[in-house]
Structures are given as C-alpha cells and as structure tokens.
C-alpha positions as CSV (number, residue, x, y, z in Angstrom):
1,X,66.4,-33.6,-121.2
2,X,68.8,-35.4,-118.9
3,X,72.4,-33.8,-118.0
4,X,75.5,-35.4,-116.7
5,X,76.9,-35.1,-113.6
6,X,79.9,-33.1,-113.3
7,X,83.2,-35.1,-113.3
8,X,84.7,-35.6,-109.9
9,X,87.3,-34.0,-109.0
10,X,90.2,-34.5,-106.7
11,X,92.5,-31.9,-105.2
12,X,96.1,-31.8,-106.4
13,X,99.2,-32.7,-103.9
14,X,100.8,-28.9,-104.0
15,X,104.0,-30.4,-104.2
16,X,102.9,-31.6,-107.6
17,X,101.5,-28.1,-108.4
18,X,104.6,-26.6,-107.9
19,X,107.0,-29.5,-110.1
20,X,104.2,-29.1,-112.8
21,X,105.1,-25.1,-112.4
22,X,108.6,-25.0,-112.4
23,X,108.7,-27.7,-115.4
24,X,106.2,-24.9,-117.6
25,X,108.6,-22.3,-116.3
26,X,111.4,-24.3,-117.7
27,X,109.9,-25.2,-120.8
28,X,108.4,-20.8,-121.5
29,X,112.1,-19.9,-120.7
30,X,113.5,-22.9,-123.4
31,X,110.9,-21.8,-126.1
32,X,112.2,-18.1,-125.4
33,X,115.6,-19.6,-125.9
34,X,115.0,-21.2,-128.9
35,X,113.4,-17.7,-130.5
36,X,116.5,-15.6,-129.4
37,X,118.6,-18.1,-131.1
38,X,116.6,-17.8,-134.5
39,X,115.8,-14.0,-134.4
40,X,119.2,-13.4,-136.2
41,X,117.9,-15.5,-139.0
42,X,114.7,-13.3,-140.1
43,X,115.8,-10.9,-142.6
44,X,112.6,-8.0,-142.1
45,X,112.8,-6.3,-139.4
46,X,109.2,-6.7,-138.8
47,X,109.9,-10.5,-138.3
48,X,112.5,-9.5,-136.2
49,X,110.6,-7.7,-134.1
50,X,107.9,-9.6,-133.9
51,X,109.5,-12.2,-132.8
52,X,111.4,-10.5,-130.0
53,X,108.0,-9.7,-128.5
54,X,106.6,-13.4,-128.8
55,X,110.1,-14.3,-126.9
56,X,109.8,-11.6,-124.1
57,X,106.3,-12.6,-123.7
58,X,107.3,-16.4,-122.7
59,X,110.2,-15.0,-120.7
60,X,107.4,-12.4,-118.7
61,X,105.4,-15.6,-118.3
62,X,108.0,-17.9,-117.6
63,X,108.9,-15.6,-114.5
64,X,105.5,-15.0,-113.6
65,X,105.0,-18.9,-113.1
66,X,108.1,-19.0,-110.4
67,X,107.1,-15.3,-108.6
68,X,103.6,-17.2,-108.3
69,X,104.3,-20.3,-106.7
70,X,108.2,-18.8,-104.8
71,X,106.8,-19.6,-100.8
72,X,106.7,-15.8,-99.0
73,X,108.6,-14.8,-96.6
74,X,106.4,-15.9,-94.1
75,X,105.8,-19.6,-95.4
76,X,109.7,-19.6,-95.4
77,X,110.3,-18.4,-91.1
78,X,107.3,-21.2,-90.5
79,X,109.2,-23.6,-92.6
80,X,112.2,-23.3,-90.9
81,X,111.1,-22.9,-87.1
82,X,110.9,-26.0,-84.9
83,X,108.1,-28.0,-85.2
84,X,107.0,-27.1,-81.4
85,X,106.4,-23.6,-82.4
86,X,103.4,-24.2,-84.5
C-alpha cells in the first residue's frame, strides 16, 4: 500500500487573511440583507420565523468574522508608536 504525501502548504500573507475576512463579513451581512428584504413575502409564520433565525444567524456570524480579526488594543498602541520603540 503506498500513500501520498501530504500537499505542501504555504502560509497565507495576514493581510490577505484579513481582506478574505472582511469580504465573507460583507457577503454574511448581504445574504442577511437579502432575507430581511424577503421575510415580508412568506405568508406562514413559521416561514417567517424561520427565516428570521437563518438571517440573525449570518448577521451573528458576519460580526463574529470582524470581532475576530479587529487588531486589540495592544496591536493598535504598537502600531502607532514610533518604530524606535520596538
């Protein structure tokens, strides 16, 4: 029995961690968007309601996603002393 090697991996930039985050924030807070909108539409109340649980769900993750990658307080003083402090 032969195996295959694992697939090589190679770190990602965290500058494009955090543009691929705040794009899936963006996109969870447009699908949310899009369900408000139609809620209305559904005429059970079941549907309704259903509905308003799957949209509060993206809007919880969608907020999630930007808490997670938002730079602490700390990451923000280092960020903004001068460079010959570090």
């Amino acid at each position: 029995m032969s195996t295959s090697p694992s697939p090589i991996r190679f770190p990602v930039p965290r500058h494009m961690t955090a543009e691929h985050s705040a794009k899936r924030a963006a996109d969870f807070e447009s699908i949310a968007q899009l369900l408000e909108d139609m809620i209305p539409n559904f005429k059970k109340d079941e549907d309704r309601q259903f509905y308003h649980e799957v949209m509060e769900s993206y809007r919880a993750a969608a907020r999630d996603i930007v808490r997670k990658h938002r730079p602490t307080k700390k990451a923000k003083t280092l960020q903004n002393s001068p460079s010959h402090w570090r």
